[in-house]
PQR file of N, CA, C, O and H, with PARSE charges and radii, in Angstrom:
ATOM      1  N   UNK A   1       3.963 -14.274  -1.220 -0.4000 1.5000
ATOM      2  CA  UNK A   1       3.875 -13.389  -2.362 -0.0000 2.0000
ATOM      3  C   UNK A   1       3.004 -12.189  -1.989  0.5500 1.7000
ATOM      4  O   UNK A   1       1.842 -12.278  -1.593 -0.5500 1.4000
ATOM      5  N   UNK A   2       3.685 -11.069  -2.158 -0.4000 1.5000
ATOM      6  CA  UNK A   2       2.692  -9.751  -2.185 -0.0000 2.0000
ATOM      7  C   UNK A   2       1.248  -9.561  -2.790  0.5500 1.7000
ATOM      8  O   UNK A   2       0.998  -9.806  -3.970 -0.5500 1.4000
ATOM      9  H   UNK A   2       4.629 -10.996  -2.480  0.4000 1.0000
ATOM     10  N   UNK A   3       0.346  -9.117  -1.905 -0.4000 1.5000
ATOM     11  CA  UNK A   3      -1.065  -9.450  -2.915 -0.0000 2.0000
ATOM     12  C   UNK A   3      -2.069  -7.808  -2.804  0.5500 1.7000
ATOM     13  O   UNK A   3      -2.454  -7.648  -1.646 -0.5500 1.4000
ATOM     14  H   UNK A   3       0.549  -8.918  -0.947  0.4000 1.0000
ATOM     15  N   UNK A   4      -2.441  -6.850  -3.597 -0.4000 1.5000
ATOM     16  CA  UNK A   4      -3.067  -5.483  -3.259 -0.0000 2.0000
ATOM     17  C   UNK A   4      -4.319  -6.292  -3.640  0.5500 1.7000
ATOM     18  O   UNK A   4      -4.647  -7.032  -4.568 -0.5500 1.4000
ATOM     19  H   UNK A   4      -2.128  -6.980  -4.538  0.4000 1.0000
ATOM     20  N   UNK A   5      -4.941  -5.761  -2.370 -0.4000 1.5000
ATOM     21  CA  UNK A   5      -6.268  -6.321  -2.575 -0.0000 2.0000
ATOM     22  C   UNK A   5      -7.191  -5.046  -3.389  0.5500 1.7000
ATOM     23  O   UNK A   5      -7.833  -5.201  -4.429 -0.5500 1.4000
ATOM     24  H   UNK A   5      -4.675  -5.160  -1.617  0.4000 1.0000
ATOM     25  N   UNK A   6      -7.064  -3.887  -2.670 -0.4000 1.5000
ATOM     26  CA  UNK A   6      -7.360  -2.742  -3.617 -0.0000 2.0000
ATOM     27  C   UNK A   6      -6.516  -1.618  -2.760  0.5500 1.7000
ATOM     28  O   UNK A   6      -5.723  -1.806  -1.837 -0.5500 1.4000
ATOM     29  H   UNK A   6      -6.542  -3.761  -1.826  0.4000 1.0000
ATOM     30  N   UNK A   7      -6.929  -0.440  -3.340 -0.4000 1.5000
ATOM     31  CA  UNK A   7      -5.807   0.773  -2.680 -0.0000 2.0000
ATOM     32  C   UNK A   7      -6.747   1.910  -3.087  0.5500 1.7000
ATOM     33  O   UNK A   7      -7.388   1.835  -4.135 -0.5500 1.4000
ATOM     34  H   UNK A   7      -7.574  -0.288  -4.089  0.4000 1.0000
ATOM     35  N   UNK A   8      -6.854   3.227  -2.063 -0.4000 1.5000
ATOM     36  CA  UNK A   8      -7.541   3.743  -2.228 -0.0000 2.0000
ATOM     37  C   UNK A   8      -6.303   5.717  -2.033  0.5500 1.7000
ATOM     38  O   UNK A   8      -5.134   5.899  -1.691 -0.5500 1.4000
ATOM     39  H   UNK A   8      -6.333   3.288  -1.212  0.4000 1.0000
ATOM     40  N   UNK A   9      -7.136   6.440  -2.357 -0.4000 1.5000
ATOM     41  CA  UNK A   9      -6.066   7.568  -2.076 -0.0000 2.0000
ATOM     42  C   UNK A   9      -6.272   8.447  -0.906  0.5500 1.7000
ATOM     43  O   UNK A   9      -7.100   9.294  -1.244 -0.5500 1.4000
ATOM     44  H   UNK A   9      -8.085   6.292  -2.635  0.4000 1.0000
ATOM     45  N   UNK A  10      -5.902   8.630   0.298 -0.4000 1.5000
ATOM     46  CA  UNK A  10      -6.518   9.046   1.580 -0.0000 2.0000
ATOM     47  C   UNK A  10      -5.948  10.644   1.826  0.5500 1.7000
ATOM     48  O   UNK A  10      -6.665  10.989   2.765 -0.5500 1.4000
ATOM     49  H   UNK A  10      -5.230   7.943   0.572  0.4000 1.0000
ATOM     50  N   UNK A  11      -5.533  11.196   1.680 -0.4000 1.5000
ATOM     51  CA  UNK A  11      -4.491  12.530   1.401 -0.0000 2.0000
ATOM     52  C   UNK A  11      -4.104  12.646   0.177  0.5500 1.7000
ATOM     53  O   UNK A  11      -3.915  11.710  -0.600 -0.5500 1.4000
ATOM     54  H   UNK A  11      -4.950  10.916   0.917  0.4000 1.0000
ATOM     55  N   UNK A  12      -3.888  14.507  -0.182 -0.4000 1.5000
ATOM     56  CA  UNK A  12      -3.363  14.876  -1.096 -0.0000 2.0000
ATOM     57  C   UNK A  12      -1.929  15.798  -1.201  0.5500 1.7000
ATOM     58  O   UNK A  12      -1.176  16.224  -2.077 -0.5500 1.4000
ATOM     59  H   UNK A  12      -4.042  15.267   0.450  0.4000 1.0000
ATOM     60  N   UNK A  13      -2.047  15.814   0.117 -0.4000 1.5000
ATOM     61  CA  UNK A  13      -0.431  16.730  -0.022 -0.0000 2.0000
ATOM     62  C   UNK A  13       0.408  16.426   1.493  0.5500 1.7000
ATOM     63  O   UNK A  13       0.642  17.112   2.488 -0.5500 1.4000
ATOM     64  H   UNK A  13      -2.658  15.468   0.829  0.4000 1.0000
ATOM     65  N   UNK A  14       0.773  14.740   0.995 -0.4000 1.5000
ATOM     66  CA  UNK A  14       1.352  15.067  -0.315 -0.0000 2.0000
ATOM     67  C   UNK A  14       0.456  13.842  -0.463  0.5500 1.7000
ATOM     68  O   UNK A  14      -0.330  13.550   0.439 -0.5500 1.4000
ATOM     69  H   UNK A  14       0.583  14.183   0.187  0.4000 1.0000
ATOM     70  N   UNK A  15       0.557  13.081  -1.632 -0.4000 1.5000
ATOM     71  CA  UNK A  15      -0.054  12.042  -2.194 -0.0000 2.0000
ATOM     72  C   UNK A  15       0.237  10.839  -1.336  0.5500 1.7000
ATOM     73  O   UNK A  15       1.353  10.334  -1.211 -0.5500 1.4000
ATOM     74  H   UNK A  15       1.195  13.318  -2.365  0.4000 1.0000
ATOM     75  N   UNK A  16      -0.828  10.444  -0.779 -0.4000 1.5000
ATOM     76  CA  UNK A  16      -1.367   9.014  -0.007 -0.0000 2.0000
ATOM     77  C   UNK A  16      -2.205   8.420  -0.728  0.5500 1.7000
ATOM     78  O   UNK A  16      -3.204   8.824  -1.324 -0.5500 1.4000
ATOM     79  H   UNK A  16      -1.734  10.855  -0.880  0.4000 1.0000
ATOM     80  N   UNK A  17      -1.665   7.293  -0.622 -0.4000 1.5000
ATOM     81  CA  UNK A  17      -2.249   5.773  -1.108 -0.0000 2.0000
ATOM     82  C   UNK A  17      -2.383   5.005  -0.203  0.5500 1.7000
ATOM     83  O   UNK A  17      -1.299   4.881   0.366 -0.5500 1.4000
ATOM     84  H   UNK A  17      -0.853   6.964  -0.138  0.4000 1.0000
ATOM     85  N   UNK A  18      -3.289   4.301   0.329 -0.4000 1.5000
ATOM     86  CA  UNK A  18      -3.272   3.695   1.775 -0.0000 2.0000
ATOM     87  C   UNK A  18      -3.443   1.918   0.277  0.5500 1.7000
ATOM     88  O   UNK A  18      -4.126   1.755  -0.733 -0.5500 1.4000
ATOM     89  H   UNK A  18      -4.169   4.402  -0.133  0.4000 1.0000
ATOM     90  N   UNK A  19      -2.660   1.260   0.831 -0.4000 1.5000
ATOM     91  CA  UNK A  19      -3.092  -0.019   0.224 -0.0000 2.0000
ATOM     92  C   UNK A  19      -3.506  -1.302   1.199  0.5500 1.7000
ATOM     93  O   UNK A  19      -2.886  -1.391   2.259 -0.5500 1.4000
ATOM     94  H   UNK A  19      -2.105   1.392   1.652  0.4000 1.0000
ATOM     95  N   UNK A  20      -4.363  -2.147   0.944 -0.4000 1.5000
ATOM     96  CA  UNK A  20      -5.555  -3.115   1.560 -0.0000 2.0000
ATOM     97  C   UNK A  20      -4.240  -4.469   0.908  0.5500 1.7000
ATOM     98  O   UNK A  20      -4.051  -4.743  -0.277 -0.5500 1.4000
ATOM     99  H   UNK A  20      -4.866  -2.075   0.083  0.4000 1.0000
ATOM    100  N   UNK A  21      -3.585  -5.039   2.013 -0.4000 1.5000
ATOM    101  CA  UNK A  21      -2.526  -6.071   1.499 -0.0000 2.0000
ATOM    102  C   UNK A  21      -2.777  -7.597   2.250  0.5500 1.7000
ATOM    103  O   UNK A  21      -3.062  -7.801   3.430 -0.5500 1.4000
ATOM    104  H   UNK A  21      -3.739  -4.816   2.975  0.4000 1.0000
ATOM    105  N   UNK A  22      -2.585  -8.520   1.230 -0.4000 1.5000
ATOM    106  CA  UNK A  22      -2.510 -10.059   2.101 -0.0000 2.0000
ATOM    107  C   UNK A  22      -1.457  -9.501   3.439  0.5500 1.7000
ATOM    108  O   UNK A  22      -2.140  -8.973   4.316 -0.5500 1.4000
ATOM    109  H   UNK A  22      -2.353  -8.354   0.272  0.4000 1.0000
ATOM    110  N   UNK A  23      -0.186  -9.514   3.709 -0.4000 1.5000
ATOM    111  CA  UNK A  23       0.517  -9.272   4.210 -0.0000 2.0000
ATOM    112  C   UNK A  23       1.438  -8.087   4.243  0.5500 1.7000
ATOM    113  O   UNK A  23       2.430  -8.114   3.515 -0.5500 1.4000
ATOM    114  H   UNK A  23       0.369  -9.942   2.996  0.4000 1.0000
ATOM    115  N   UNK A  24       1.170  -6.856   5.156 -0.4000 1.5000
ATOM    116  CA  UNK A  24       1.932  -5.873   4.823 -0.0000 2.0000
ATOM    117  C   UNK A  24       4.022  -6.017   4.966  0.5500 1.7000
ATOM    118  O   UNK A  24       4.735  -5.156   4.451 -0.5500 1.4000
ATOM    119  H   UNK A  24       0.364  -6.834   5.748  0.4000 1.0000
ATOM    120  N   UNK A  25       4.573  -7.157   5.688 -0.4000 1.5000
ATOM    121  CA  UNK A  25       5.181  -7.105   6.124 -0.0000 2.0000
ATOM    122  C   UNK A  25       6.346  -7.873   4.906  0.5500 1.7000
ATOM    123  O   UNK A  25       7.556  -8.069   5.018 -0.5500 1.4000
ATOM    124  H   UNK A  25       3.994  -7.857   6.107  0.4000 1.0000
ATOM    125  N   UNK A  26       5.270  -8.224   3.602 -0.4000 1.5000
ATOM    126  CA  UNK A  26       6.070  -8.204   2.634 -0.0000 2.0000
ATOM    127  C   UNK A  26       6.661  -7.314   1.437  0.5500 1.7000
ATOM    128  O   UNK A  26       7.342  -7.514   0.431 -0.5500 1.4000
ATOM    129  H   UNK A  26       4.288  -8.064   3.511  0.4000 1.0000
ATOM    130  N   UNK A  27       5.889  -5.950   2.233 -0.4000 1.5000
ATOM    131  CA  UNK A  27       6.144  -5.092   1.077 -0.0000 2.0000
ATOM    132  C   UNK A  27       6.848  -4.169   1.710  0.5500 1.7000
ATOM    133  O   UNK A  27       6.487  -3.186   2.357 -0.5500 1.4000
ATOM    134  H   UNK A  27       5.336  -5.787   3.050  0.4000 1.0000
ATOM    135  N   UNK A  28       8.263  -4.744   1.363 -0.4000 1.5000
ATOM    136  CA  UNK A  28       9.291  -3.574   2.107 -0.0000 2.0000
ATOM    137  C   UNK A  28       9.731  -2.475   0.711  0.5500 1.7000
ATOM    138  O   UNK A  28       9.380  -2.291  -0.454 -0.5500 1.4000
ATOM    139  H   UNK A  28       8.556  -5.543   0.838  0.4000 1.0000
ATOM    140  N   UNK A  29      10.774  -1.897   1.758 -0.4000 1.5000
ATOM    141  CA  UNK A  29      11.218  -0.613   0.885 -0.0000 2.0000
ATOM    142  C   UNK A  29      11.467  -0.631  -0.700  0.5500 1.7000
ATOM    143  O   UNK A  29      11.312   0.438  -1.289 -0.5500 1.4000
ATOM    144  H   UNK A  29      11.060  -2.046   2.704  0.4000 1.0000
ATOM    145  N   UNK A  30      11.870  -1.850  -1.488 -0.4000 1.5000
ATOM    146  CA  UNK A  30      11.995  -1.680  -2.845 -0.0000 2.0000
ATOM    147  C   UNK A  30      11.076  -2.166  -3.531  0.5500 1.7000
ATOM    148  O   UNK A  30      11.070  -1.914  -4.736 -0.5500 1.4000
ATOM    149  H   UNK A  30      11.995  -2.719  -1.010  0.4000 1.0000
ATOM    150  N   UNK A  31      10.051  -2.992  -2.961 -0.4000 1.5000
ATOM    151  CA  UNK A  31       8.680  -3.302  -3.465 -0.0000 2.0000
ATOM    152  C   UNK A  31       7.803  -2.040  -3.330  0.5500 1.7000
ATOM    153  O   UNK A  31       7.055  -1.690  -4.243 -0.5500 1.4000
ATOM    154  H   UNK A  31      10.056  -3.197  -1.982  0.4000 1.0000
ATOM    155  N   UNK A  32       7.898  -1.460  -2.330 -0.4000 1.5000
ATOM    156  CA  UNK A  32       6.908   0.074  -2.402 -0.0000 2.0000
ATOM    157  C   UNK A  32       7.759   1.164  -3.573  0.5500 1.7000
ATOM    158  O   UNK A  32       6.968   1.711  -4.341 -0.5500 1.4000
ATOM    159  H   UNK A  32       8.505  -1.745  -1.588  0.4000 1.0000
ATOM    160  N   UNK A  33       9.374   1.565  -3.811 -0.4000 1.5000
ATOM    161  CA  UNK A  33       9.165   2.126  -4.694 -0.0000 2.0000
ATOM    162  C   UNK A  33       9.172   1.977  -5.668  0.5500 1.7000
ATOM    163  O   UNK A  33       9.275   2.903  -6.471 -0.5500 1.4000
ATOM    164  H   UNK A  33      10.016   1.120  -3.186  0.4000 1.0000
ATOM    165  N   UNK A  34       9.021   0.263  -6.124 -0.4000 1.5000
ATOM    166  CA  UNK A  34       8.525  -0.367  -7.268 -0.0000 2.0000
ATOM    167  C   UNK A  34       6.888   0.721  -7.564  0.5500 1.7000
ATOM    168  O   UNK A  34       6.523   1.603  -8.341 -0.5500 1.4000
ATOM    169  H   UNK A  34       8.936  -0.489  -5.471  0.4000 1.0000
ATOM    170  N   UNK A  35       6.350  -0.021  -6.438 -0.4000 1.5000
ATOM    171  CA  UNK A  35       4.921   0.446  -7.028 -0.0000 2.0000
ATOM    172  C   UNK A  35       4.554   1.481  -6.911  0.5500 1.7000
ATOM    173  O   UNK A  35       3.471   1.689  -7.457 -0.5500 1.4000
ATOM    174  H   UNK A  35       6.646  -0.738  -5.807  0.4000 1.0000
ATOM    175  N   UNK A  36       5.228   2.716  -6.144 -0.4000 1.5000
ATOM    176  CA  UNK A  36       5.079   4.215  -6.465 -0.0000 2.0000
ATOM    177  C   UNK A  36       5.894   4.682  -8.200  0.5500 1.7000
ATOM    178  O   UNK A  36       5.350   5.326  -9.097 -0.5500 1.4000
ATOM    179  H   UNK A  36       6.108   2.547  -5.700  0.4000 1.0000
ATOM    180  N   UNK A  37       6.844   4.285  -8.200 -0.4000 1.5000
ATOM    181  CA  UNK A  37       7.519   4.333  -9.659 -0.0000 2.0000
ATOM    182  C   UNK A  37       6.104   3.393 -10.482  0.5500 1.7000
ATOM    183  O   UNK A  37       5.243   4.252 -10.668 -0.5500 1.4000
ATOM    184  H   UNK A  37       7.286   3.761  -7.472  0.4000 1.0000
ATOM    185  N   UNK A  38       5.977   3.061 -10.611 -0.4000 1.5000
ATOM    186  CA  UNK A  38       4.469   2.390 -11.865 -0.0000 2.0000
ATOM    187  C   UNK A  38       3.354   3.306 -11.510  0.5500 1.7000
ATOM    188  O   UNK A  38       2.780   3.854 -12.451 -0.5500 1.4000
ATOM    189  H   UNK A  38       6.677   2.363 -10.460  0.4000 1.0000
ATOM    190  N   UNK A  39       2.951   3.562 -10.272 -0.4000 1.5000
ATOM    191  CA  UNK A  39       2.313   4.604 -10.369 -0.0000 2.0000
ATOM    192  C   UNK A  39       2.440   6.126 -10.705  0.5500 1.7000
ATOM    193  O   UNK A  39       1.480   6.778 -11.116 -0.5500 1.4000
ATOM    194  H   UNK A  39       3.417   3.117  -9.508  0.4000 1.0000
ATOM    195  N   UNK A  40       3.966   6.768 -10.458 -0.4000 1.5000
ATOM    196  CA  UNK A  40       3.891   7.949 -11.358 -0.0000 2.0000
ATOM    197  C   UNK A  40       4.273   7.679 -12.543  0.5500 1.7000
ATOM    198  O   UNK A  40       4.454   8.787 -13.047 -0.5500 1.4000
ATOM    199  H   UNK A  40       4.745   6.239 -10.124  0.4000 1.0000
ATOM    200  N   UNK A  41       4.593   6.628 -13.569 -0.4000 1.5000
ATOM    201  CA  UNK A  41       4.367   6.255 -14.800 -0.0000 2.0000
ATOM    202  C   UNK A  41       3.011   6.019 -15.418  0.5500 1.7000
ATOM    203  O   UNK A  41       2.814   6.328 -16.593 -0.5500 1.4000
ATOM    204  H   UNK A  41       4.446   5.728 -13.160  0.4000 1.0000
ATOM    205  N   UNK A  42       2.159   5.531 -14.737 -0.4000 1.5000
ATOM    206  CA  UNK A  42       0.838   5.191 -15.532 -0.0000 2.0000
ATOM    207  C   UNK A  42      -0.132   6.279 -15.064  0.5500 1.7000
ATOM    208  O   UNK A  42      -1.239   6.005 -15.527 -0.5500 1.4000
ATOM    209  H   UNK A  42       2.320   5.279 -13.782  0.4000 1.0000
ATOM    210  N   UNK A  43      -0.192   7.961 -13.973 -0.4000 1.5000
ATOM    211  CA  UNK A  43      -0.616   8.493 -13.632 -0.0000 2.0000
ATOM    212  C   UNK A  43       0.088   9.882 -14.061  0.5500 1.7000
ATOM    213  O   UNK A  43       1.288   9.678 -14.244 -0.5500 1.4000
ATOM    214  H   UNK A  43       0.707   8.183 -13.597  0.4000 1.0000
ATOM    215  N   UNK A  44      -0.305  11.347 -14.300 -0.4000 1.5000
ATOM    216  CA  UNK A  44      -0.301  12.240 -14.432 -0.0000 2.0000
ATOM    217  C   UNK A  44       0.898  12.979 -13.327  0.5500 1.7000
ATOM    218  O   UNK A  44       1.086  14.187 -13.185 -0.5500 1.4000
ATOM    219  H   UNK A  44      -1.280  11.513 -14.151  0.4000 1.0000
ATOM    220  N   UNK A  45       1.696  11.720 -12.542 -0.4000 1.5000
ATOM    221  CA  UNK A  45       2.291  12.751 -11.285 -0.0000 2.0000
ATOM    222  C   UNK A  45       3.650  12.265 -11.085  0.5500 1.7000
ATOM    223  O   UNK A  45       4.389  12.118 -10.112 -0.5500 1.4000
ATOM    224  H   UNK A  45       1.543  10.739 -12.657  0.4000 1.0000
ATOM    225  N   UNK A  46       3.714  12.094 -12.170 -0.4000 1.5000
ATOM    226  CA  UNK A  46       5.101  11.943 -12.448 -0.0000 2.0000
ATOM    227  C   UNK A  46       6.575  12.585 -11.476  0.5500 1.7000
ATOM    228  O   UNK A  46       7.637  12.013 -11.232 -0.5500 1.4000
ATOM    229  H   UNK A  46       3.113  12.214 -12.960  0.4000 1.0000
ATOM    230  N   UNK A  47       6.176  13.750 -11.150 -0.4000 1.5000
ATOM    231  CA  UNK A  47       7.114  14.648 -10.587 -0.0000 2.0000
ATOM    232  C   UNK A  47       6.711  14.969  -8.935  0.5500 1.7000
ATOM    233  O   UNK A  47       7.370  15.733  -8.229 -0.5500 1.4000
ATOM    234  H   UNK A  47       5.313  14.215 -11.348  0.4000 1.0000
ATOM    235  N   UNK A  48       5.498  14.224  -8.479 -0.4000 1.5000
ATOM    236  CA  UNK A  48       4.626  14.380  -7.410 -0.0000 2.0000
ATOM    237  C   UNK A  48       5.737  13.513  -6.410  0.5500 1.7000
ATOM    238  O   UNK A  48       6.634  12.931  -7.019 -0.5500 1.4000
ATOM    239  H   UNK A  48       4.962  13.603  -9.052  0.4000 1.0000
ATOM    240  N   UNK A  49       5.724  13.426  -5.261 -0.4000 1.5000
ATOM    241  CA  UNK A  49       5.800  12.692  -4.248 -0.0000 2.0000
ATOM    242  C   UNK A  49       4.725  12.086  -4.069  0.5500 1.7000
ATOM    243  O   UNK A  49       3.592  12.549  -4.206 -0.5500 1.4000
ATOM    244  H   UNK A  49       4.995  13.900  -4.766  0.4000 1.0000
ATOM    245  N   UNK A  50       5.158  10.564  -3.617 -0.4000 1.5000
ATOM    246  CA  UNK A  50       3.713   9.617  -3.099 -0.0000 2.0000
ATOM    247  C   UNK A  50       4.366   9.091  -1.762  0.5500 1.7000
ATOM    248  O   UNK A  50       5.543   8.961  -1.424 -0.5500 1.4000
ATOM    249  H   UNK A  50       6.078  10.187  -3.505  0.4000 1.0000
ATOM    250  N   UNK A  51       3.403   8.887  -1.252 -0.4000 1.5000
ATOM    251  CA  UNK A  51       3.523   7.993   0.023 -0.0000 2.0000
ATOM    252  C   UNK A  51       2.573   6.829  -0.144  0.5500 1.7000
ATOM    253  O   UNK A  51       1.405   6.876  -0.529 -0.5500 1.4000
ATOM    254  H   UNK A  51       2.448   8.993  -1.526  0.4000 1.0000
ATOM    255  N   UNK A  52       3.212   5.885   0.179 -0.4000 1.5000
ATOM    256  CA  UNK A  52       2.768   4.150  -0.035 -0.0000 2.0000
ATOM    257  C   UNK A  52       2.189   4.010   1.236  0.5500 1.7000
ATOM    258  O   UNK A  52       3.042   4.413   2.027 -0.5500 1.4000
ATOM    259  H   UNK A  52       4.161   5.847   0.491  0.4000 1.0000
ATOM    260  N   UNK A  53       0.899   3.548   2.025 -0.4000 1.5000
ATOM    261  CA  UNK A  53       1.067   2.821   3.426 -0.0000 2.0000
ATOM    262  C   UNK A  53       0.285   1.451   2.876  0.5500 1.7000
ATOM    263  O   UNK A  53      -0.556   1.418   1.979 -0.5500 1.4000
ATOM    264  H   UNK A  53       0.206   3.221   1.382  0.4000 1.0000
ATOM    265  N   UNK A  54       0.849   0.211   3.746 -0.4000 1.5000
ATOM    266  CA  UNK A  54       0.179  -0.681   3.900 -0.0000 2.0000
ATOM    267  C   UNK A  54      -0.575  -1.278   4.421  0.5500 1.7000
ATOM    268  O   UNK A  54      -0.009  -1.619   5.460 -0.5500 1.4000
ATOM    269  H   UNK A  54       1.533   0.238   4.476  0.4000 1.0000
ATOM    270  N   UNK A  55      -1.998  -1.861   4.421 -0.4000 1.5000
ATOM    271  CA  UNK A  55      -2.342  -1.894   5.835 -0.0000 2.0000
ATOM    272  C   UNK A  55      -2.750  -3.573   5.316  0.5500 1.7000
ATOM    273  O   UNK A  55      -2.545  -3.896   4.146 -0.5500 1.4000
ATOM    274  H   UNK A  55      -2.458  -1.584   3.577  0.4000 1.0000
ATOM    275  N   UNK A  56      -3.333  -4.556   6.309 -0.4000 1.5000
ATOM    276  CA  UNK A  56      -3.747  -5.625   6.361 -0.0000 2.0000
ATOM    277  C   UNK A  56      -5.272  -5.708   5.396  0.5500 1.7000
ATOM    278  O   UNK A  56      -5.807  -4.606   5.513 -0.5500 1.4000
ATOM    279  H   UNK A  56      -3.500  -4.294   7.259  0.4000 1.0000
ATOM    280  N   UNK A  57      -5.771  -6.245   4.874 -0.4000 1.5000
ATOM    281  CA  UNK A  57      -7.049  -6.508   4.593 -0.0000 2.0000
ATOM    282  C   UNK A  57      -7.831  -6.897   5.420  0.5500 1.7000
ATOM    283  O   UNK A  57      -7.301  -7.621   6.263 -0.5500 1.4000
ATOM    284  H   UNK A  57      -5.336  -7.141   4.779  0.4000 1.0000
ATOM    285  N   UNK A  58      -9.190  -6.678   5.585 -0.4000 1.5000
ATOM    286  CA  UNK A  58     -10.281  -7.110   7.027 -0.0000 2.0000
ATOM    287  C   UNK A  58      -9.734  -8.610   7.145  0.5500 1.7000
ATOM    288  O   UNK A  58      -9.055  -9.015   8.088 -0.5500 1.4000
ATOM    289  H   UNK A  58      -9.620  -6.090   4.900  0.4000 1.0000
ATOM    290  N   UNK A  59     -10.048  -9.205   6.280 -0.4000 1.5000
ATOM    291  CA  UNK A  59     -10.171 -10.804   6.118 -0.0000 2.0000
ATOM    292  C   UNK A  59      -8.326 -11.183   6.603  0.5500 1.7000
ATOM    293  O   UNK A  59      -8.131 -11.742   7.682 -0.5500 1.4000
ATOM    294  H   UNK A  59     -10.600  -8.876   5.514  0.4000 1.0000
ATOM    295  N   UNK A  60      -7.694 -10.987   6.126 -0.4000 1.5000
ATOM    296  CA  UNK A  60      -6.066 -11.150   6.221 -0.0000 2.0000
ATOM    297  C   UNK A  60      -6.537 -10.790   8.303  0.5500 1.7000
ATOM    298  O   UNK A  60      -6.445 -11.727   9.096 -0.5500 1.4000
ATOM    299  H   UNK A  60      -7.853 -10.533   5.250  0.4000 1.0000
ATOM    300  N   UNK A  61      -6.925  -9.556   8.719 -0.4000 1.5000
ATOM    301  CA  UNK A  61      -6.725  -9.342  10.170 -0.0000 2.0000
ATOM    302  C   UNK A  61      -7.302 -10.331  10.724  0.5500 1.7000
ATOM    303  O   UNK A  61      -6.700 -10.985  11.576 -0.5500 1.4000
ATOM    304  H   UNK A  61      -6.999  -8.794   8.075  0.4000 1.0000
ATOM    305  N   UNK A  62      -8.389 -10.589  10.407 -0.4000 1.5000
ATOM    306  CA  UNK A  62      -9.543 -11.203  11.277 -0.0000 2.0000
ATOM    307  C   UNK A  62      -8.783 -12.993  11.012  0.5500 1.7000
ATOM    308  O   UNK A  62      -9.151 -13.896  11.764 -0.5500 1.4000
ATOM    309  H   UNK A  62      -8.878 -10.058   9.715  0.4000 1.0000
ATOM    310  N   UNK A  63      -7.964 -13.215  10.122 -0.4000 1.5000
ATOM    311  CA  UNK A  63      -7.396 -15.013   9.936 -0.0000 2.0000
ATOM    312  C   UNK A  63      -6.079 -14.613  11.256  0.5500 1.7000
ATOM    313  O   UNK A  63      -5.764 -15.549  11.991 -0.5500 1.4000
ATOM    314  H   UNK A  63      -7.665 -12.482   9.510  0.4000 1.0000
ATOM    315  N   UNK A  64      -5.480 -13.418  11.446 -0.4000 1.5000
ATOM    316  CA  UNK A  64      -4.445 -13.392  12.354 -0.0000 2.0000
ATOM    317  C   UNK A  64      -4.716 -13.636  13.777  0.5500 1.7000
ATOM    318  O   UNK A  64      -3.940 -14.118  14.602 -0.5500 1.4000
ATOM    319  H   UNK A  64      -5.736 -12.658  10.849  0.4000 1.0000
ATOM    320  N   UNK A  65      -5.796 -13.277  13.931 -0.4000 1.5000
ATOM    321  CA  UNK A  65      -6.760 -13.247  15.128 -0.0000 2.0000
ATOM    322  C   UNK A  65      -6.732 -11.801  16.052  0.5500 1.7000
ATOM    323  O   UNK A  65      -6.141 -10.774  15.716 -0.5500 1.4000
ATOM    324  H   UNK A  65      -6.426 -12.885  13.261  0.4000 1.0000
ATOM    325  N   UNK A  66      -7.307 -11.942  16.952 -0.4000 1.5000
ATOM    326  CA  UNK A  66      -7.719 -10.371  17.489 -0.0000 2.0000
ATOM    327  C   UNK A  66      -6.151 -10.011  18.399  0.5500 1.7000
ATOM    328  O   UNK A  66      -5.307 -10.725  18.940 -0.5500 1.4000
ATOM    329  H   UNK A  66      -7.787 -12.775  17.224  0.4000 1.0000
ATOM    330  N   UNK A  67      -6.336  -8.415  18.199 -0.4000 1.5000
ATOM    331  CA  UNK A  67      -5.161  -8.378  19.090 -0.0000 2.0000
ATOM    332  C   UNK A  67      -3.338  -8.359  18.386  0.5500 1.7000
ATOM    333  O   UNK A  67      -2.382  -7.618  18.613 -0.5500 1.4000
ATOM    334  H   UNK A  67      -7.022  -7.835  17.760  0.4000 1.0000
ATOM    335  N   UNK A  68      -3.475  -9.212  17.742 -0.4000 1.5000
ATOM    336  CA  UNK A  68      -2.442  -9.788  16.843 -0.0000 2.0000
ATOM    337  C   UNK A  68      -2.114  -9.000  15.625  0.5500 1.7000
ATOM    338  O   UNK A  68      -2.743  -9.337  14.622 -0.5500 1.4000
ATOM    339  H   UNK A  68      -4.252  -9.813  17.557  0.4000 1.0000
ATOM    340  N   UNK A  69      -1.255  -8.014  15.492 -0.4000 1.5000
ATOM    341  CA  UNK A  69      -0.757  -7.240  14.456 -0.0000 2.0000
ATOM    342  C   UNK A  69      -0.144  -7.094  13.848  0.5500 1.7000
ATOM    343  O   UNK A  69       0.926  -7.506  14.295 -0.5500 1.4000
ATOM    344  H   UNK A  69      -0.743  -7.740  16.306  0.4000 1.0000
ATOM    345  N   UNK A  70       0.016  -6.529  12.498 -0.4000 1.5000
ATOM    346  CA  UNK A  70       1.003  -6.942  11.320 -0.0000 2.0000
ATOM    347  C   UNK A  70       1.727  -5.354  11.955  0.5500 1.7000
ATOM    348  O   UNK A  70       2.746  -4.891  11.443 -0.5500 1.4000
ATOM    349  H   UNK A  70      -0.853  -6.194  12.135  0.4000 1.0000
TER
END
């Protein structure tokens, strides 16, 4: 199951969202524009472009072990 641990906004043009995930490799293409669509609904940017990235959470990397990448 997909899990955002938190998400922060790293760029503005165009709009980056870097998100902190249990597993990035579950959030493919219609789960991200799930959650860009809820985000220009519950945010002011309605008409904006976003870019989704996913990245691993510290804790999620460090259980994969070193070296070892999502």
């Amino acid at each position: 199951m997909p899990k955002i641990y938190y998400a922060t906004q790293v760029a503005i043009n165009p709009v980056t969202i870097l998100m902190f995930v249990n597993r990035p490799e579950l959030f493919d293409d219609n789960y991200r524009r799930f959650v860009v669509g809820r985000l220009q609904e519950m945010l002011p940017i309605e008409e904006v472009p976003v870019r989704l990235l996913a990245r691993p959470n510290r804790e999620e990397r460090t259980a994969i072990g070193p070296g070892k990448r999502n």
